[in-house]
N, C-alpha and C positions, 0 to 999 in steps of 0.2 A: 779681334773683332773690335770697331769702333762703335760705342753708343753715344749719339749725339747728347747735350742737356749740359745745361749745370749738374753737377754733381752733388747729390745731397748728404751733406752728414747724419751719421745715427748715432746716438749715444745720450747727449744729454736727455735726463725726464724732467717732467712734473709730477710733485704729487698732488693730484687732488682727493687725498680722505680717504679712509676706509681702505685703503690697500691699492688704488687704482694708479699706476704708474703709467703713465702715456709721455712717446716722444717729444719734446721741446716743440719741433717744426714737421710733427706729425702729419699736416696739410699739403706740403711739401717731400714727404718723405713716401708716404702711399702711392703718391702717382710716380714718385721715379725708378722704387721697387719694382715696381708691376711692370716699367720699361726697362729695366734688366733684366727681369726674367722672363719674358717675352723675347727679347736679344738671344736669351740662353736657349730657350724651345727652339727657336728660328734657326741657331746655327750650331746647334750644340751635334759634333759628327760620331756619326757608332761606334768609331774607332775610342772616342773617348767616353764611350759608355761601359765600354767593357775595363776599366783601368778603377781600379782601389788606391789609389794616392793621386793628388795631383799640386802639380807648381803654379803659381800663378805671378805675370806681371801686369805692373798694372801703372798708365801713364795719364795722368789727371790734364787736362787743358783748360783754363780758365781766363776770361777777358780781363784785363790788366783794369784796375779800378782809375777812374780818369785823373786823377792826381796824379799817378806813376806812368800814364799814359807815353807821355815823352819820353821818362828815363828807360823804358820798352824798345823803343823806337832806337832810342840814342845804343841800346845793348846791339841791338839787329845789325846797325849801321859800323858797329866795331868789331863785330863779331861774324864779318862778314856773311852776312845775309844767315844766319842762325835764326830761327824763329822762334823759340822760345826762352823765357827769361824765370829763372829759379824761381818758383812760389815760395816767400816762408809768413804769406797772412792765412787767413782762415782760406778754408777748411781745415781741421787738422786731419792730416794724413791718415791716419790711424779710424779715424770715424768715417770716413768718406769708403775705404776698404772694406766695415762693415757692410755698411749700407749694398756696395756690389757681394759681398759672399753671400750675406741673408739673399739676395736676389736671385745670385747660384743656385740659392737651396728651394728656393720657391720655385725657378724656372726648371731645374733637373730632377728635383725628389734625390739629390743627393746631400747628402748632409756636408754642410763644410767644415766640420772637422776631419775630413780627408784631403784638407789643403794641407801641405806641410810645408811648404816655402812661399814666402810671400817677400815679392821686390815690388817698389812703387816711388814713385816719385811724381812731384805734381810744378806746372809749370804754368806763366802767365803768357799770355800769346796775343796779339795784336786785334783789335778788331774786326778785319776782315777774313779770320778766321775762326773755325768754327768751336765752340766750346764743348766736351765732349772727355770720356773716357776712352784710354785704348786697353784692351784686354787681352792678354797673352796666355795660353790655357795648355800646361805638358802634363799630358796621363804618363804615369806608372804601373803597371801590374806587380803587383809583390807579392 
């Protein structure tokens, strides 16, 4: 399943006092939960209702920040026509996967600690393409 967006990270907080921990980019973070797991109701299939384990991939696309703009283009152009070019700036990997599992959990009522393999990789892509997660979703019965 591909969900359109920028992909928000989850992890860093604030503290403001008294115990109240809230996300960094909490403003940001609300609205693209709420479009994962909308994603997840919308297309989540019976088949993977009835499965107690599940695998997940997961492929980040992101618009190439316009300083790198060229060297994008110049990768495509030697890599014959390849569209994607290695992310290694922010988001980090690792927070961006929260943000989609917490979505999981909010879109299915399944807890995601019943992921047990997680693969991901995140990549910059040209502007006339779309920014966007793709998600790859294997049930297990155990």
């Amino acid at each position: 399943m591909f969900i359109p967006g920028t992909a928000i990270a989850q992890g860093s907080k604030i503290n403001y006092g008294v115990g109240k921990l809230v996300d960094q980019n909490h403003k940001k973070l609300k609205p693209w939960r709420a479009k994962v797991a909308q994603y997840f109701k919308d297309n989540w299939s019976d088949a993977l209702k009835n499965c107690n384990a599940y695998s997940f991939g997961y492929v980040f696309y992101f618009h190439a920040p316009k300083a790198r703009a060229k060297k994008v283009n110049r990768w495509i152009e030697e890599h014959d026509g390849e569209r994607t070019f290695p992310r290694t700036v922010k988001i980090d990997l690792d927070k961006g996967i929260r943000a989609i599992n917490d979505g999981f959990t909010d879109g299915t009522g399944i807890d995601d600690s019943k992921i047990y393999r997680m693969d991901a990789c995140k990549y910059e892509i040209p502007m006339d393409e779309p920014e966007g997660v793709q998600i790859y979703v294997w049930g297990e019965t155990i």
